[in-house]
C-alpha positions in Angstrom: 30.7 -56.9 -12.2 33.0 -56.5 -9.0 33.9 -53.5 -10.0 30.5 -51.7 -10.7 29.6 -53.2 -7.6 32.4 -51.3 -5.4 31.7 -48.4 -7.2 28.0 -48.0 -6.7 28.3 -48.5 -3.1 30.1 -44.8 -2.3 26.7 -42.9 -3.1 24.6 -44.8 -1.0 27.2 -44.3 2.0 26.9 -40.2 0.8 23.0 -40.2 0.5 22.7 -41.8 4.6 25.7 -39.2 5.3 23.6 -36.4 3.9 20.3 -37.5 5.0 21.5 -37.8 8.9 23.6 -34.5 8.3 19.9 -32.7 6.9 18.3 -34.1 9.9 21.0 -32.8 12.0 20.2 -28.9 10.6 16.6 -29.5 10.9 17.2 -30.3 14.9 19.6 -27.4 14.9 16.9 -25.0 13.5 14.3 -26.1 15.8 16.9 -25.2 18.7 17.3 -21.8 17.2 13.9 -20.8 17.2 13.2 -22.1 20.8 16.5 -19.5 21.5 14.4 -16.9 19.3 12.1 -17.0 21.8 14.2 -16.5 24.7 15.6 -14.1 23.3 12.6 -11.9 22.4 11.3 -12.5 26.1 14.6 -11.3 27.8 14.2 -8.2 25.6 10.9 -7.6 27.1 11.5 -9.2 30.4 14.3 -6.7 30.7 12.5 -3.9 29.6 9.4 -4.2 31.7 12.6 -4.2 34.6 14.8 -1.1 33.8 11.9 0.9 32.4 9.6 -0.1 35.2 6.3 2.9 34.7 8.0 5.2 32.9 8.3 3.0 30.0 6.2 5.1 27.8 8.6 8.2 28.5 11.9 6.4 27.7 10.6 6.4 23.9 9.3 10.0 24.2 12.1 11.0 21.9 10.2 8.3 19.1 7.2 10.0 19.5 7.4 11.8 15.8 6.2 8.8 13.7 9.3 10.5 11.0 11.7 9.4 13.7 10.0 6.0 14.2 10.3 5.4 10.4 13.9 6.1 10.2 14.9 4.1 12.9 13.2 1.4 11.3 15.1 2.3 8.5 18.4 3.1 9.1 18.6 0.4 11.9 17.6 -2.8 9.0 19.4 -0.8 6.8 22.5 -1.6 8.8 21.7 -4.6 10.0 20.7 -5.3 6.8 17.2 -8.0 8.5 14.2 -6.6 8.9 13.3 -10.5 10.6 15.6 -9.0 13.7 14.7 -5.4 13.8 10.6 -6.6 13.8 11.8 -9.6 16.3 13.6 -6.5 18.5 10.3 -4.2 17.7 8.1 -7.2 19.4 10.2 -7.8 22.3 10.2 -4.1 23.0 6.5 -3.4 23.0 6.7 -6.7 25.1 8.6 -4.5 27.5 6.0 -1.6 27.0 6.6 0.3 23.9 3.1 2.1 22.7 1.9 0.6 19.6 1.6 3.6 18.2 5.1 4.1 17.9 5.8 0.7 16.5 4.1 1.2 13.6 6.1 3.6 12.1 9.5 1.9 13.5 8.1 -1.7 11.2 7.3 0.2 7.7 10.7 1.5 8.6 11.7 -1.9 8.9 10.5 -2.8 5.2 12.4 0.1 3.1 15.8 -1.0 5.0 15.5 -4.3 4.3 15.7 -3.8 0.6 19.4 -2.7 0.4 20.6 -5.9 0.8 19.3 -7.0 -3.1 20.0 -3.5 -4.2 23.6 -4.0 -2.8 23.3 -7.4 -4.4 22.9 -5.5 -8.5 25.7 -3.5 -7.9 27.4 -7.0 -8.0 26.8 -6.7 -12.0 28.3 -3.3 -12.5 30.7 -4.5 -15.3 28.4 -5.2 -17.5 25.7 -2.5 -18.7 22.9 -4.7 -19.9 23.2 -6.7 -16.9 23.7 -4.0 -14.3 20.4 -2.4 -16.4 18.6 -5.9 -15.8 19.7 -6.5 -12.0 19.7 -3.1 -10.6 16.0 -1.8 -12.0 14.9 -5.8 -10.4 16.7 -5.0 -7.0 15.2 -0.8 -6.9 11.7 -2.3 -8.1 11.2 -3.8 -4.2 12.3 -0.1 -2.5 10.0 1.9 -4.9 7.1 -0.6 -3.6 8.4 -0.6 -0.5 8.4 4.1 -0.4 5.3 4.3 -2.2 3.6 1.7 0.5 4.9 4.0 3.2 3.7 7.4 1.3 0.5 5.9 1.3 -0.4 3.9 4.3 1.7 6.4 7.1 0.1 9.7 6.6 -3.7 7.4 6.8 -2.2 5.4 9.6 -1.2 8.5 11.6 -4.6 10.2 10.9 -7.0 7.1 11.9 -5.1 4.2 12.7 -6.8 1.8 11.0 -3.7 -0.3 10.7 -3.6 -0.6 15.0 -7.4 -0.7 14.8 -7.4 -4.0 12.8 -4.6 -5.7 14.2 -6.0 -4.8 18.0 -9.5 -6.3 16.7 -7.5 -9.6 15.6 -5.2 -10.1 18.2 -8.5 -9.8 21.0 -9.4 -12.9 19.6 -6.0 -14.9 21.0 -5.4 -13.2 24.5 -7.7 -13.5 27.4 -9.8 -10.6 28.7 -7.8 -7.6 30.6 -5.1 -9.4 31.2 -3.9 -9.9 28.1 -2.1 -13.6 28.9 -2.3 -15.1 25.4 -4.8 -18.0 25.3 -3.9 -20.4 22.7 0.0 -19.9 23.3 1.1 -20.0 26.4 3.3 -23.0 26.0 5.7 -20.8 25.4 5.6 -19.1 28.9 6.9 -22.6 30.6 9.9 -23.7 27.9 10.7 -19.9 28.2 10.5 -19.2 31.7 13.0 -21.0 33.6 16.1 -19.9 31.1 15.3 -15.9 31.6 14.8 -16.8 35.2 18.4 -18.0 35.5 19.6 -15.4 33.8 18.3 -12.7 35.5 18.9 -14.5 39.1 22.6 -15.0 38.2 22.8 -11.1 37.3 21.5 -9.9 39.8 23.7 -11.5 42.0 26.6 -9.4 40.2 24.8 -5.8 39.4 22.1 -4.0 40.5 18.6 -4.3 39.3 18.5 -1.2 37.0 22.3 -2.7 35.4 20.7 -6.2 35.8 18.3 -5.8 33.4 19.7 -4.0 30.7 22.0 -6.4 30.5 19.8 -8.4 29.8 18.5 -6.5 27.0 21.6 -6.8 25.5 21.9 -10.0 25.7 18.9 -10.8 24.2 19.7 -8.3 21.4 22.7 -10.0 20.6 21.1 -12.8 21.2 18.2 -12.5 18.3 21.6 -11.0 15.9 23.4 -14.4 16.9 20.1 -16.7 16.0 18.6 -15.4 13.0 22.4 -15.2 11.3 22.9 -19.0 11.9 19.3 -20.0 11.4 19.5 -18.0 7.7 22.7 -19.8 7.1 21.3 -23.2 7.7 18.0 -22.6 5.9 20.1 -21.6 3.2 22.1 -24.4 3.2 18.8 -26.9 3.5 16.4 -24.7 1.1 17.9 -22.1 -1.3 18.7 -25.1 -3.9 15.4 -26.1 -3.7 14.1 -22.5 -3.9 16.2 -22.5 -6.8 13.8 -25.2 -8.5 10.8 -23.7 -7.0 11.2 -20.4 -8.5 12.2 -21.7 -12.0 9.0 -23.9 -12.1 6.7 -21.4 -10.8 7.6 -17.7 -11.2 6.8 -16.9 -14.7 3.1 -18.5 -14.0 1.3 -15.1 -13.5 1.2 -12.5 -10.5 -0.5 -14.6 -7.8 1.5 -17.9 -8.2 4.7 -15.2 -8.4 3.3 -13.6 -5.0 2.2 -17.2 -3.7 6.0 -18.1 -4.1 7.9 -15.0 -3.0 6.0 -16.0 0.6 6.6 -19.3 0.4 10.4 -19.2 -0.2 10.6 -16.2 2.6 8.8 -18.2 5.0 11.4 -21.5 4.4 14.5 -19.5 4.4 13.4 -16.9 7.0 14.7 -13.9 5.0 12.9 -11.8 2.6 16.9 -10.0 2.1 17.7 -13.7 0.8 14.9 -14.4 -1.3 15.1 -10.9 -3.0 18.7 -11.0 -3.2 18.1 -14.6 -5.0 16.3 -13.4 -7.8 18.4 -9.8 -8.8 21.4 -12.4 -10.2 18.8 -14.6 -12.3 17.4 -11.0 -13.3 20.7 -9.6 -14.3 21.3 -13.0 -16.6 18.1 -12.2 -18.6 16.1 -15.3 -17.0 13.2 -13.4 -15.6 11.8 -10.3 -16.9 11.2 -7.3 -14.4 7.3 -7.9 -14.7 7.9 -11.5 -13.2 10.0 -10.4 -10.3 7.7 -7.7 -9.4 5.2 -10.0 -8.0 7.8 -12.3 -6.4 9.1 -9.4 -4.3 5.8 -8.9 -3.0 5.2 -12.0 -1.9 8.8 -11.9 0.3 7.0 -9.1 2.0 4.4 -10.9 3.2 6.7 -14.5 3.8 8.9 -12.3 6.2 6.2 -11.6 8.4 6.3 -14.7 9.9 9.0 -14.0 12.0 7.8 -10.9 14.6 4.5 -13.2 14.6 6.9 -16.0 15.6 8.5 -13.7 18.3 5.2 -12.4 19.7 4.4 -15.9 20.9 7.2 -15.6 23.5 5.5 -13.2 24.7 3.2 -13.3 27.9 1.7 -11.0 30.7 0.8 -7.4 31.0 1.6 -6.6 27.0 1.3 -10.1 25.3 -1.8 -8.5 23.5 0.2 -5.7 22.4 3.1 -7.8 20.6 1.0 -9.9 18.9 -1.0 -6.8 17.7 2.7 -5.3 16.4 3.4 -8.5 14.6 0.1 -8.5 13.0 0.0 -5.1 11.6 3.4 -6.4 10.2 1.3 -9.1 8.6 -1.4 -6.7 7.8 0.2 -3.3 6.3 2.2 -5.6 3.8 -0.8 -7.7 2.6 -2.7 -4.4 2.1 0.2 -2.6 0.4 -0.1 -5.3 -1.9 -3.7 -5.4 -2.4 -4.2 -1.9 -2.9 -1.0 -1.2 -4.8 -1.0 -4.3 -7.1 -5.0 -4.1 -8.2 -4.3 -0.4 -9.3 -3.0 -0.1 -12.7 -2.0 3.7 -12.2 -0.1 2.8 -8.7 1.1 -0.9 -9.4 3.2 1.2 -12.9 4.6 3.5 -10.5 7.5 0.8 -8.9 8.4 -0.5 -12.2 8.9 2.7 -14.1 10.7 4.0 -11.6 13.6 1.2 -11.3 13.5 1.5 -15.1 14.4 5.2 -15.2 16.9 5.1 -12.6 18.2 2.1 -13.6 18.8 3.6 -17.5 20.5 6.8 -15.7 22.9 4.2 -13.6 24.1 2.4 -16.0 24.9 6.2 -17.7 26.7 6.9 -14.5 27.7 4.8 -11.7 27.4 7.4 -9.3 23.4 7.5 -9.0 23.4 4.0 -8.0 25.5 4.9 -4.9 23.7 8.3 -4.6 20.5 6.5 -4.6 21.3 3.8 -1.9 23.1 6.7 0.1 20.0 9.2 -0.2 17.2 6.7 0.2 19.0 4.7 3.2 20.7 7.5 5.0 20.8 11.1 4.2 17.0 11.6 3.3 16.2 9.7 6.7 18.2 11.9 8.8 16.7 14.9 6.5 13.1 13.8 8.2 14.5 14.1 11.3 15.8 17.3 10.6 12.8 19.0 9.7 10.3 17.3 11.2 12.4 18.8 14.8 12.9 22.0 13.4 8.7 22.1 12.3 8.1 20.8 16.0 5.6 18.0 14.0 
């Protein structure tokens, strides 16, 4: 009896270790996301100060919504997070960059961000049944991802009903002409005093101009440093339990596989992690392509919450204008998925697709990598190219 009696005793000890250790995290996440915001608002702060009126001409050069989108695209592609390119995106139309050329730079945003899984496939290469499986699950996201930009960016650039919307909803939060957000600006007062030391103690080094894009940088690197450590974390407190989630739920029809692709993305903070969870559970024949369809819609949507996170750092002159950024995030990937999904003709267009190119890459190796080269690169700086040479 003494013995059982020792022995039971050790878990109990491990439980209260884990259970102060999760709590620990939990306080560490909250912290991270209070930095988040500091960080967005030294973006902007910093902005506003080296740009000063001619904000609008420093992006002159962004302009072409081509060159918008490949930024977008090229820069999550090698940052490989479309939560810190959007968080950059808000904190720079914080600072004054036109909506108009936002847009572009965030459905940019959502074909880069789909590497990551597709880098994650290549991961069964040895094995042709299983490369077939995880590669066509991982390409399925980017097809839906393309066909969302062929659609919505030509419409968006004719009649801009994607800044139309999002300026009618985000009226509703700020105040008047002065676009100070109503409901949110508790932020303005926990945020306030840590930009204001920084930007008092360099100034005392550098000039003003050098003054603030430093802090710019910073708050660059900053968002880099956060979102890594708060994904890592997450990961560690929720991607087990994801795990479970998705086993219970995904295979319950299109809307509870959507419902839970957002879900997940919101708790981990990382539609890269979420997608990239499912290719390996693809590639091992537990989920069909037709049930991670859906779920990779949903981590669209779940990843939004981040720029809308952001934009409530934001405060002043062009508060109204981040939140409106973050909520045609919010809005262009909840109509990509209405439109696309409830149209048999377009919603067969992303999965036939990963199916033929996955059947030629497991054939040859070397379309997978020309693929994630041409898509993620060289066709981007094509756009740019022509779009230049045309004068568009």
């Amino acid at each position: 009896m003494t013995t059982s009696t020792s022995t039971a005793s050790p878990p109990l000890e491990n439980d209260s270790e884990n259970s102060g250790n999760s709590i620990l995290n939990w306080i560490l996440v909250a912290f991270l996301v209070y930095l988040l915001l500091v960080a967005v608002s030294m973006i902007g702060s910093g902005f506003k100060a080296a740009a000063g009126d001619q904000a609008k001409e420093l992006f002159a050069f962004a302009n072409n919504p081509f060159t918008g989108l490949v930024i977008g695209t090229i820069a999550t592609a090698l940052i490989q997070s479309s939560s810190t390119v959007t968080s950059i995106i808000v904190g720079l139309v914080a600072g004054g960059l036109p909506v108009t050329i936002a847009i572009p730079m965030i459905m940019g945003a959502n074909i880069g961000t789909s590497v990551t899984n597709t880098l994650v496939s290549l991961g069964h290469v040895r094995d042709g049944n299983e490369f077939k499986r995880a590669f066509a699950s991982a390409t399925i996201h980017d097809f839906f991802n393309l066909l969302s930009v062929v659609i919505f960016l030509p419409i968006e650039i004719m009649f801009h009903p994607l800044e139309k919307m999002a300026g009618w909803m985000s009226s509703g939060l700020v105040g008047g002409q002065s676009m100070s957000m109503k409901g949110l600006n508790f932020i303005k007062p926990l945020t306030k005093p840590v930009i204001n030391t920084v930007e008092n103690s360099l100034n005392i080094v550098f000039s003003e101009k050098l003054a603030a894009i430093t802090v710019i940088i910073l708050g660059i690197v900053l968002i880099f440093v956060v979102i890594t450590f708060i994904g890592k974390l997450l990961k560690k407190l929720m991607v087990g339990k994801a795990k479970d989630v998705l086993h219970k739920a995904i295979g319950r029809g299109p809307i509870t596989g959507i419902t839970v692709g957002a879900v997940i993305t919101i708790l981990v903070q990382s539609s890269s992690t979420t997608t990239s969870l499912i290719v390996p559970l693809a590639g091992a024949g537990l989920f069909t392509l037709a049930q991670v369809y859906p779920f990779t819609l949903g981590a669209n949507i779940g990843t939004c919450i981040t720029a809308l996170l952001a934009a409530t750092a934001v405060s002043g002159e062009y508060s109204g204008f981040a939140l409106q950024i973050a909520l045609v995030h919010l809005i262009y990937n909840v109509l990509g998925v209405i439109v696309i999904y409830s149209i048999p003709i377009l919603r067969s267009i992303p999965p036939k697709c990963a199916e033929l190119l996955a059947t030629a890459a497991v054939k040859n190796k070397l379309y997978a990598l020309a693929y994630i080269s041409g898509v993620f690169f060289i066709i981007p700086g094509m756009l740019i190219f022509i779009s230049n040479l045309l004068g568009i």
